[in-house]
C-alpha positions as CSV (number, residue, x, y, z in Angstrom):
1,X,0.0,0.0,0.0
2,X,2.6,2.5,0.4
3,X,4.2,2.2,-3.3
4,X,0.1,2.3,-4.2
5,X,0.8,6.0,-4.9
6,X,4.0,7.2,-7.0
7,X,6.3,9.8,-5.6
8,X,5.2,12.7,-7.4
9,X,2.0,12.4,-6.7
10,X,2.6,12.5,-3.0
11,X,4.4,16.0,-4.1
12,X,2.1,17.3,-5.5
13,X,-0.5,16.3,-2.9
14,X,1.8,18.1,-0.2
15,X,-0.2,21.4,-0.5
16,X,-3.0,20.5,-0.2
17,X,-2.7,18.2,2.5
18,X,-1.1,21.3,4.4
19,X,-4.0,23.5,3.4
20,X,-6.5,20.7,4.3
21,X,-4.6,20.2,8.3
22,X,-4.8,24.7,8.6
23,X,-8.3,24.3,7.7
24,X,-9.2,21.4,10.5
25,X,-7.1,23.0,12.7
26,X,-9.1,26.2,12.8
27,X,-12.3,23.9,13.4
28,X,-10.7,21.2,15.8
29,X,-11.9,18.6,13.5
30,X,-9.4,15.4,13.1
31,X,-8.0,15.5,9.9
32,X,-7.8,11.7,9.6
33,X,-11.6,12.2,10.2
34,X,-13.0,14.6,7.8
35,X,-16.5,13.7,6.7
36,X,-17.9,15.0,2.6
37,X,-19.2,18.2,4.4
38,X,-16.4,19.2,5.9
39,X,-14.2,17.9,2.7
40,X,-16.7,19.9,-0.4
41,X,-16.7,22.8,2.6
42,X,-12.9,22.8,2.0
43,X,-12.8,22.1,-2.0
44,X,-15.6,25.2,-1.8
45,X,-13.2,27.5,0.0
46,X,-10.5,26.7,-2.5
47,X,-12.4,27.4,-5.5
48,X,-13.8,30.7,-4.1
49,X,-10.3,31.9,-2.5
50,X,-9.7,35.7,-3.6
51,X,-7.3,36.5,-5.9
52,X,-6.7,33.0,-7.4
53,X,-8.1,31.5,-10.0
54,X,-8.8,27.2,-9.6
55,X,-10.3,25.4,-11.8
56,X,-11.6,21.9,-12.4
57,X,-8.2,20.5,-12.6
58,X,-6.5,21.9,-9.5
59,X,-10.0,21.0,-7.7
60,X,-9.6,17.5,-8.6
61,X,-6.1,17.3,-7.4
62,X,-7.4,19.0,-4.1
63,X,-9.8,15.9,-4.1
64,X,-7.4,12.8,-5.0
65,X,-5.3,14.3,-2.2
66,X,-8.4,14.5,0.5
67,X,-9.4,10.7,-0.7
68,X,-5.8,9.7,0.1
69,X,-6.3,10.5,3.8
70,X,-10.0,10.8,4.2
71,X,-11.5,7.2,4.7
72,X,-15.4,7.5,5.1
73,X,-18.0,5.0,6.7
74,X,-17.7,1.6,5.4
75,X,-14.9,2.0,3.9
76,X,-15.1,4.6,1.0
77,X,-13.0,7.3,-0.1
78,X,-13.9,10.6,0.5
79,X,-13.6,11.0,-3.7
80,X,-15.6,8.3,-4.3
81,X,-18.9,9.3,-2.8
82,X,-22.1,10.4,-4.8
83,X,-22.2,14.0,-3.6
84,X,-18.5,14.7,-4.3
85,X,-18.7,13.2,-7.8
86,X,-21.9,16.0,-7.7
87,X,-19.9,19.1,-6.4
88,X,-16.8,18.2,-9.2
89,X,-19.3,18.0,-11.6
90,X,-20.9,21.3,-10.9
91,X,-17.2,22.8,-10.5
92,X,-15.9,21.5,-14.1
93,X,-19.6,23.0,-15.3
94,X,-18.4,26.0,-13.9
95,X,-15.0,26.1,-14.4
96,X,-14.0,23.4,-17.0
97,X,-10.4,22.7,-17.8
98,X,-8.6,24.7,-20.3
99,X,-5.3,24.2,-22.0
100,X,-3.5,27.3,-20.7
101,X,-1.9,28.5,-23.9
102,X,-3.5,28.8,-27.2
103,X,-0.1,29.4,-29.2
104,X,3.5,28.7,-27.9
105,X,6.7,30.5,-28.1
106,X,9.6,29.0,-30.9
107,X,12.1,27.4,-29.6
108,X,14.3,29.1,-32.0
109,X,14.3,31.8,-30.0
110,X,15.6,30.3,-26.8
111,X,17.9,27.7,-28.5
112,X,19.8,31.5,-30.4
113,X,20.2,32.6,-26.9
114,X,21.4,29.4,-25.3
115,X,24.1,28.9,-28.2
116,X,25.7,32.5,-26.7
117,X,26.4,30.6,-23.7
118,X,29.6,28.9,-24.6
119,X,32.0,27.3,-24.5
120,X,30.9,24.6,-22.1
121,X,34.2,24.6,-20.0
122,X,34.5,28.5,-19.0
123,X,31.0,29.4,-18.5
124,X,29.9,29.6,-15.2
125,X,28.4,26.8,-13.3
126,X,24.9,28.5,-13.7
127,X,25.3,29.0,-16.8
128,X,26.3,25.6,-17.8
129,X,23.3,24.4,-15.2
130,X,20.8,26.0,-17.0
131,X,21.6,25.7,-19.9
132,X,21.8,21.8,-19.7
133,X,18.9,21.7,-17.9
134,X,16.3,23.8,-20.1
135,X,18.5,21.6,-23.5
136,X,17.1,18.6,-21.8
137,X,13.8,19.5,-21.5
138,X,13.5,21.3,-25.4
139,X,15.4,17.8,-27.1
140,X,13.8,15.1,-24.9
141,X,9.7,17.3,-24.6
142,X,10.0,15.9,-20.7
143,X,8.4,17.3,-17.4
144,X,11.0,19.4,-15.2
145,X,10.3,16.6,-12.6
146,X,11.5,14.2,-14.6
147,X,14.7,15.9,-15.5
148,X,14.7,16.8,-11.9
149,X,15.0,13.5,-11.0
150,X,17.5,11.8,-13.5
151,X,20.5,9.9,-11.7
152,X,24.0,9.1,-12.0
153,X,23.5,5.1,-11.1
154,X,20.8,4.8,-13.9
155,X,22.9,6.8,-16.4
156,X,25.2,4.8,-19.0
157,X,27.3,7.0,-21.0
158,X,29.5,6.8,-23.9
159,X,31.4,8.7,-27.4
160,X,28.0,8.8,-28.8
161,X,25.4,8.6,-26.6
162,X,24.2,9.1,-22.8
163,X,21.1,7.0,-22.1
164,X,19.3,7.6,-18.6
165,X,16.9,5.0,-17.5
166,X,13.6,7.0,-16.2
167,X,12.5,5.9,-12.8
168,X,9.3,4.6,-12.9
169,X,8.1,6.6,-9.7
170,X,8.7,10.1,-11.4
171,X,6.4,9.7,-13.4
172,X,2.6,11.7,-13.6
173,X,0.9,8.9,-16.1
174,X,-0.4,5.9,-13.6
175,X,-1.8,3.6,-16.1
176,X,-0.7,-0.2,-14.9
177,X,2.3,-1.6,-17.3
178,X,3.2,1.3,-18.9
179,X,7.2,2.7,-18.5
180,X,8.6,5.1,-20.1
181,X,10.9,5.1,-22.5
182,X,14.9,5.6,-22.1
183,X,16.1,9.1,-22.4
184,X,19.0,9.0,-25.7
185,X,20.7,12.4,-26.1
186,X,23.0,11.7,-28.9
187,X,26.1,14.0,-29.9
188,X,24.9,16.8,-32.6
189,X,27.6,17.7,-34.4
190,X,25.9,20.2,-36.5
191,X,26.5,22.6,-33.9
192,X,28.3,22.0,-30.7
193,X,27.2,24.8,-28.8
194,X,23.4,23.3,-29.2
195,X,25.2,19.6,-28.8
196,X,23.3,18.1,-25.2
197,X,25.8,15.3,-24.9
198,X,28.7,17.4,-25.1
199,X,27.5,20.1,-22.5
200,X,25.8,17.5,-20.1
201,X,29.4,15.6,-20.2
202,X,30.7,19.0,-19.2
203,X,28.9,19.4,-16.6
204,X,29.3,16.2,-15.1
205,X,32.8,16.6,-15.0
206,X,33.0,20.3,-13.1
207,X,30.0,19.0,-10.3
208,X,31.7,15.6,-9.8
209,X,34.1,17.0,-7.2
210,X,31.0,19.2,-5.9
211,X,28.2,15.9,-5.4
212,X,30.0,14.1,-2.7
213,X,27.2,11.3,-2.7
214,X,24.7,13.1,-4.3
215,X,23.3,10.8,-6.8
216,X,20.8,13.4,-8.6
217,X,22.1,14.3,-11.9
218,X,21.9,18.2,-11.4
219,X,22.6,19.7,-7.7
220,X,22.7,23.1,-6.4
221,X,25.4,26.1,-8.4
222,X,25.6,27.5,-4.8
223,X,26.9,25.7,-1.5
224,X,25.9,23.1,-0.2
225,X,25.8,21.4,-3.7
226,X,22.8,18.9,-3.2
227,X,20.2,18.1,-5.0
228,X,17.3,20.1,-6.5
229,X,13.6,20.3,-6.2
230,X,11.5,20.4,-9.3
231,X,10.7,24.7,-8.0
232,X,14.1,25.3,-7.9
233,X,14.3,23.5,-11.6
234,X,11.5,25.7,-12.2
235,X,12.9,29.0,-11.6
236,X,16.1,27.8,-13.7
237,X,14.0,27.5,-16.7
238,X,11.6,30.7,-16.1
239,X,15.5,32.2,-15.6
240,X,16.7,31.4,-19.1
241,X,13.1,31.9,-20.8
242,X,13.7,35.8,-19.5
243,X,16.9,35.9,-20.9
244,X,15.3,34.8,-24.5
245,X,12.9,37.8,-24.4
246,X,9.8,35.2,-23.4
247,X,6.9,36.9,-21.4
248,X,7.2,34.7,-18.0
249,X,4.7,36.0,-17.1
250,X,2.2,34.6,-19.9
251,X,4.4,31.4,-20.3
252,X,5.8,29.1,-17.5
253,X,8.1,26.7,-16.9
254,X,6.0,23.6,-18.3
255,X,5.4,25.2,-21.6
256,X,9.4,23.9,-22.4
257,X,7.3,20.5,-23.3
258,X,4.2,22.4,-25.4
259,X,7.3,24.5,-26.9
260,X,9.2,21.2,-27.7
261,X,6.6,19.2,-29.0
262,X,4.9,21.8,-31.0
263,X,7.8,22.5,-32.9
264,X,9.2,18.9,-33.3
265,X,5.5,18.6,-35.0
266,X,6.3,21.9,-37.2
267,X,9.7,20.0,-38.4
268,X,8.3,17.0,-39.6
269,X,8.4,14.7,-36.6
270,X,5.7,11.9,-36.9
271,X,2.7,11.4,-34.6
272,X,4.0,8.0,-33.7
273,X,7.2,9.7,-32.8
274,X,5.8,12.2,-30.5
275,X,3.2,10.3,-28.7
276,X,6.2,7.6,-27.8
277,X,8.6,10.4,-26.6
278,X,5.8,12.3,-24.6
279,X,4.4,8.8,-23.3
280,X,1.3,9.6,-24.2
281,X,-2.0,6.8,-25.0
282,X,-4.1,8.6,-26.9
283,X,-3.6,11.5,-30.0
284,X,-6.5,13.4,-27.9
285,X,-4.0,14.0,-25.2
286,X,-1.2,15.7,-27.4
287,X,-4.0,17.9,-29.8
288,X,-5.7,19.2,-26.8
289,X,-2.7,20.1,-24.4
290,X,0.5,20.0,-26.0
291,X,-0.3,21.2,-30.0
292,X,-0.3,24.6,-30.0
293,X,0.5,27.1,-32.7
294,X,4.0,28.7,-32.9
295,X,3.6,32.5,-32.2
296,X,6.6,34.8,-34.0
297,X,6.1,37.5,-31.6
298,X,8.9,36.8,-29.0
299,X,10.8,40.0,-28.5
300,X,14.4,39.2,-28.6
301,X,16.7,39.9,-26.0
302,X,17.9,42.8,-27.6
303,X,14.1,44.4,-27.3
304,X,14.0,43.6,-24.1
305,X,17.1,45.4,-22.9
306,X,16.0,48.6,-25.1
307,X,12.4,48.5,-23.3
């Protein structure tokens, strides 16, 4: 029962679960003993909290977290029961779930800006770590909490090639059997200051003195060097999307994997292709989420620094 869940959900649960013990708290109600008022009571206070805007989606994730700890009479989870199916209903009625971007940002833009960051060997350590970081994410169209989470002992590494083995747990799809595929980042020679192998080598070599036993792929620029969460991961790709003249603001971190799909799609890449990298089931999943339309507006970093 306690590998029933992976790893990043209980992450992403964390919040709420937090949220969920202030709320009992200010009630003196047992957390462990919630009942569906109290639990829609909460879910309602989410949805209506000023100044933030929940929809469907994050209210569901607020309710697979509750039905996690919430075990009701007889047996049932708090998620499970007629009136919460109800409430969600009336909630995606209200609030249905949207993709969050209509077009993307090209990652031409990001990938001209990136290639000034060279060579791999006298940039600066936060250079280099972002860099590699936010070239992993555009060539492979992963989550940041994947990349977050590659390791050393599941890494095999050679002339040609690195291959990372994806651990199972990291992963957001929960469907039984399915694992993802290897992670390949082959040398480019076309041009070596876009080549991933060649500046994720680098890097490894100027953080192996750093890692003491870290195992993590990518650990902190700044003392102590340990490993990363997927915000801090976060903030290094918003970092290096500001430097490429893209609105942070209107784009986050997780469009990297719209931005790298999208344009793998523009090149020629097939649907086969993509669906297998991204680990999706379903064509649904990638048209409604992940295909976007290429926008040609991105300021470069030239306008920016004249604005």
């Amino acid at each position: 029962m306690l590998h029933a869940r992976r790893q990043s959900s209980d992450e992403l649960y964390q919040c709420y679960w937090k949220r969920w013990i202030e709320f009992c708290d200010k009630r003196n109600i047992d957390p462990l003993g919630g009942t569906v008022l109290t639990g829609t009571e909460f879910l309602q206070n989410l949805l209506n909290e000023p100044g933030v805007h929940r929809g469907y989606s994050t209210l569901n994730t607020a309710r697979a977290a509750l039905s996690a700890i919430i075990i009701l009479p007889g047996q049932h989870k708090f998620g499970d029961h007629p009136y919460v199916k109800l409430f969600m209903r009336g909630v995606f009625n209200l609030k249905p779930s949207i993709p969050r971007y209509n077009e993307i940002w090209d990652t031409d833009v990001v990938l001209e800006m990136l290639k000034k960051w060279a060579p791999a060997r006298k940039i600066s350590l936060k250079k280099l770590t972002l860099k590699v970081v936010t070239l992993l994410l555009l060539v492979t169209g992963q989550r940041g909490q994947i990349i977050r989470s590659l390791s050393t002992e599941a890494m095999s590494i050679d002339r040609e090639k690195i291959v990372f083995t994806v651990d199972c747990s990291q992963v957001k799809q929960g469907r039984p059997g399915y694992r993802p595929e290897n992670l390949t980042l082959k040398v480019y020679p076309k041009d070596k200051n876009l080549c991933i192998h060649r500046y994720l080598s680098v890097y490894l070599l100027r953080t192996l003195e750093l890692r003491g036993n870290v195992k993590e792929v990518f650990i902190s620029f700044k003392k102590p060097h340990k490993k990363v969460s997927r915000d801090t991961v976060s903030r290094w790709v918003k970092t290096v999307l500001e430097h490429s003249g893209i609105d942070s603001n209107k784009f986050k971190p997780g469009s990297t994997r719209a931005a790298s799909v999208s344009k793998a799609k523009e090149c020629g890449a097939t649907l086969d292709e993509i669906l297998k990298a991204g680990g999706w089931s379903r064509e649904s999943t990638f048209a409604k989420w992940y295909n976007k339309t290429i926008t040609t507006e991105n300021k470069t970093l030239g306008e920016v620094i004249l604005q």
